[in-house]
N, C-alpha and C positions, 0 to 999 in steps of 0.2 A: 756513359762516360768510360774512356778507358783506365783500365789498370795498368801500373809498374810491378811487374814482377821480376823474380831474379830466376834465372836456369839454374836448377837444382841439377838437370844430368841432359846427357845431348849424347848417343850412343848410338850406333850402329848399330841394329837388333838383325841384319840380314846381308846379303850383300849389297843393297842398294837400298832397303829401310834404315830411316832414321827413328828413332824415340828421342820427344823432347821433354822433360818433364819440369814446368814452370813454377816455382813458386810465389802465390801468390798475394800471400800473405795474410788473408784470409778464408772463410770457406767457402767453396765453388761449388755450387749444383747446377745439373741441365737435365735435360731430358736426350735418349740419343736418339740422335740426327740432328741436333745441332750443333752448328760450328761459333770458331771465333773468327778474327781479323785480328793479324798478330804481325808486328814492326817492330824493328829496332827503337830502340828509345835515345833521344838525345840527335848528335851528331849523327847516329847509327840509324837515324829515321829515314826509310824511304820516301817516295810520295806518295807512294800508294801500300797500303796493308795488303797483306795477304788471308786469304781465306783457307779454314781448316777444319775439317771434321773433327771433331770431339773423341779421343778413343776414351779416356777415362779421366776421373775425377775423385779423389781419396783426399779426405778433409780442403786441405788450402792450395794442394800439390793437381794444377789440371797438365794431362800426358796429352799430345797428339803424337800423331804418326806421318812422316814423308818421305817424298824422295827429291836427292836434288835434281832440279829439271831448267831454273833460271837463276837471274842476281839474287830475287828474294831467297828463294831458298837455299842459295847457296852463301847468302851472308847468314843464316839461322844454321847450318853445317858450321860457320866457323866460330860459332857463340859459345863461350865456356862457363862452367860453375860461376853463379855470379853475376855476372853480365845482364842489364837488364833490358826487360821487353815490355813493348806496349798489348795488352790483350783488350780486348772489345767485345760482350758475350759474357751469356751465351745470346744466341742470334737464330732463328731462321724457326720454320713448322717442322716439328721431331716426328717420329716414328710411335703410330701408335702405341700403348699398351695391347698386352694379349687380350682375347675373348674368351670364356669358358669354352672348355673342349673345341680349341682352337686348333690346328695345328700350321706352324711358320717353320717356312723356307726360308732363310739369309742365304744370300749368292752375295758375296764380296769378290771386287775384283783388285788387284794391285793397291794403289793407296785405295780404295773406295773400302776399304775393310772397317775403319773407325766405327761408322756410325751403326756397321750390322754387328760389330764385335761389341760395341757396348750394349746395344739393345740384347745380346745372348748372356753376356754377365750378367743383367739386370734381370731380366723375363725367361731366360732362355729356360724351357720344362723337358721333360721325360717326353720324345715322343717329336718334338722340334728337330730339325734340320741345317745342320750350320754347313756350309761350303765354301772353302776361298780357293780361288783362281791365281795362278803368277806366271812369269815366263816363265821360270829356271824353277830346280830346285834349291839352290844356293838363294834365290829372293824370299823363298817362305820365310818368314819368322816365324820357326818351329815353337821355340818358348813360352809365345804369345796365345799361339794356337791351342797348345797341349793337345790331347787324344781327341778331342771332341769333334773335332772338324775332319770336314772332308777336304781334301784337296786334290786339284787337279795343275798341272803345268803343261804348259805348250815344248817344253825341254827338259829331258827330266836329268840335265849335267849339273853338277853339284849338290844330287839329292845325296844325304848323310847317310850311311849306313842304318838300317832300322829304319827310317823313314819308308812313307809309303804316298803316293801319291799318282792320279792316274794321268794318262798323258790325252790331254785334249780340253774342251772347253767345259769350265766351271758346269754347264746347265747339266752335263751328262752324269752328274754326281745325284742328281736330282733322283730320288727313287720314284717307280712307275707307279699309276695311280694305286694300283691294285696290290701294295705294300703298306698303302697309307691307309689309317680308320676310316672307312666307307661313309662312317655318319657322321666324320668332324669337319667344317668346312676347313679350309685352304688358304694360307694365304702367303703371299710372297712376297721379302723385304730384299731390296736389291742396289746395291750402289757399289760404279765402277764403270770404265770406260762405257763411250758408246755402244757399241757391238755387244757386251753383256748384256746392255742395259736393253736392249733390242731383242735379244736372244730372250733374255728373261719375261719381256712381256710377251713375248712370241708362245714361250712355252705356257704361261699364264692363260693366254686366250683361248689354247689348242686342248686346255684341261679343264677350263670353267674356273678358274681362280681370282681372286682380287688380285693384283698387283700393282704395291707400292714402290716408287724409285726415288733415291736422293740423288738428282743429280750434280755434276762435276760441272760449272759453268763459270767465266773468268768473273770475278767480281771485285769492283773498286771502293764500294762506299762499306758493303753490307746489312742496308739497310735499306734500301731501295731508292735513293735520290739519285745516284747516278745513272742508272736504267742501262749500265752494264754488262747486265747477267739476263737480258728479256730471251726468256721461251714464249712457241706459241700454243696455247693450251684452247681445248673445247670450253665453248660457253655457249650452254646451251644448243641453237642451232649453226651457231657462228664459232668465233675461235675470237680469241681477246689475247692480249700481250701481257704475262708474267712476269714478276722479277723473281729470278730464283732465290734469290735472297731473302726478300720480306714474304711472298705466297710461296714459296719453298722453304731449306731446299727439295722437301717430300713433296711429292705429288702423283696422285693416282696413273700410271702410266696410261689407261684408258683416255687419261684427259690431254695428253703429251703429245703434241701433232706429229716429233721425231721419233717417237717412237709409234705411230699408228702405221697399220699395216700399207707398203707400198702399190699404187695403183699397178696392176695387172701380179701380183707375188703376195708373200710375206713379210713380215719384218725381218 
C-alpha cells in the first residue's frame, strides 16, 4: 500500500541532479537496488507512478536522486517543502551483500548512481571500487561523491577547480586485473544507461567476473501486473520474459539477452 509523505527538501545537487528528500513519517528500510513508485498525491496524481532507485534512507526521511527528462518528473521539479507524495516500496530484487574477501566494482552511470551509491554507504570496504560516469563536469554531484569515487565524464566543461575526473567512459576507471588481489574473486555492480551497462558486462566476461546490473526500464505498475517493464533473460536452454520490476531490477547480466554478446562482435 502506498504512503503520503510530505517533501522535506527538493534541490538541485548538480547541474541537472535533483535530490528529493521525502518525509515519510515513519521509518523506512530497503535494501539497495531497490526502488519506489512515487506520484503526486491528490489532484497532483498522475496516472501513472513513477519508478526510482533508492539513493538513501536515514530514519523516516527516504532521498532519491533524478533528472528532469518528462511531465512526471518534472511536476516532482516543481514540489516544494510540504507538498505531499504518494510513495510505493520498497520494491524490486536488491543488490547483494558482500562475500568474504570479496572485492566490488560499482560503475554508476548518470541517474543510475542511486542504487551503486547506496550499496557503497552500506557495504562499501577497504579495497572495493566505486566509479561514476556523467556528461559534463558541472552534472557530477561533487558532494554526494566526496573523495571516494572515481569519475570519469564524456566533457570535462564545468569541472570546479580541484576536482578531477577523467575524460571518457566510466569502465576505464576500472583498474587492470593485475592491481586487484589475485586470490579475491571479482565482482561487478552496475546500473546506468544501456551502453554502460553493455560495456560493463563486456568487461566482466573479457576478465572472468560475475556481473550484476540494475536496470533502467519504463515501469507502470511496479510490481509486475502490467508487464510494462519485460526483459528477455536466459532460462535455462531457452530465454523466458522478465518483468524488471518483480524478477529485477538486479539481474545477473550473464542472464540478460541485451546485454549478451552480439552475433559476429561484442557487447
Amino acid at each position: 500500500m502506498a504512503v503520503i509523505g510530505v517533501v522535506a527538501a527538493n534541490r538541485l545537487v548538480s547541474s541537472s541532479f535533483h535530490r528529493l528528500d521525502i518525509d515519510l513519517g515513519r521509518p523506512f528500510t530497503f535494501r539497495p537496488g531497490q526502488f519506489v513508485m512515487v506520484n503526486g498525491a491528490g489532484p497532483r496524481a498522475l496516472t501513472f507512478s513513477r519508478p526510482f532507485s533508492i539513493l538513501a534512507a536515514e530514519g523516516s526521511v527516504l532521498s532519491l536522486l533524478y533528472r528532469v527528462v518528462g511531465r512526471g518528473t518534472a511536476e516532482l521539479a516543481a514540489m516544494a517543502p510540504g507538498d505531499a507524495v504518494s510513495v510505493l516500496g520498497p520494491l524490486g530484487e536488491p543488490f547483494p551483500e558482500p562475500m568474504a574477501a570479496q572485492v566490488t566494482i560499482l560503475l554508476g552511470g548518470g541517474v543510475g548512481l542511486p542504487p551503486v551509491h547506496a550499496w557503497w554507504r552500506r557495504w562499501g570496504r577497504p579495497g572495493d571500487v566505486a566509479c561514476f560516469g556523467a556528461r559534463s563536469g558541472a552534472e557530477v554531484p561533487w558532494d554526494l561523491l566526496g573523495d571516494a569515487w572515481r569519475v570519469s565524464v564524456d566533457d570535462p566543461d564545468g569541472l570546479a577547480p580541484g576536482r578531477r575526473a577523467e575524460v571518457g567512459v566510466v569502465t576505464t576507471l576500472v583498474p587492470e586485473a593485475g592491481e586487484l588481489p589475485a586470490t579475491s574473486p571479482v565482482v561487478v555492480l552496475a546500473c546506468g544507461p544501456l551502453p554502460l551497462l553493455r560495456a560493463a558486462a563486456a568487461l566482466a566476461r573479457a576478465r572472468g567476473w560475475r556481473c550484476l546490473v540494475s536496470l533502467e526500464e519504463h515501469m507502470g505498475c511496479g510490481y509486475g501486473v502490467c508487464k510494462g517493464c519485460v526483459v528477455r533473460v536466459a532460462d535455462g536452454a531457452g530465454e523466458r520474459n522478465a518483468t524488471c520490476c518483480h524478477d529485477g531490477p538486479v539481474f545477473d547480466a550473464a542472464d540478460v539477452c541485451l546485454l549478451a554478446p552480439r552475433e559476429g562482435g561484442s557487447a
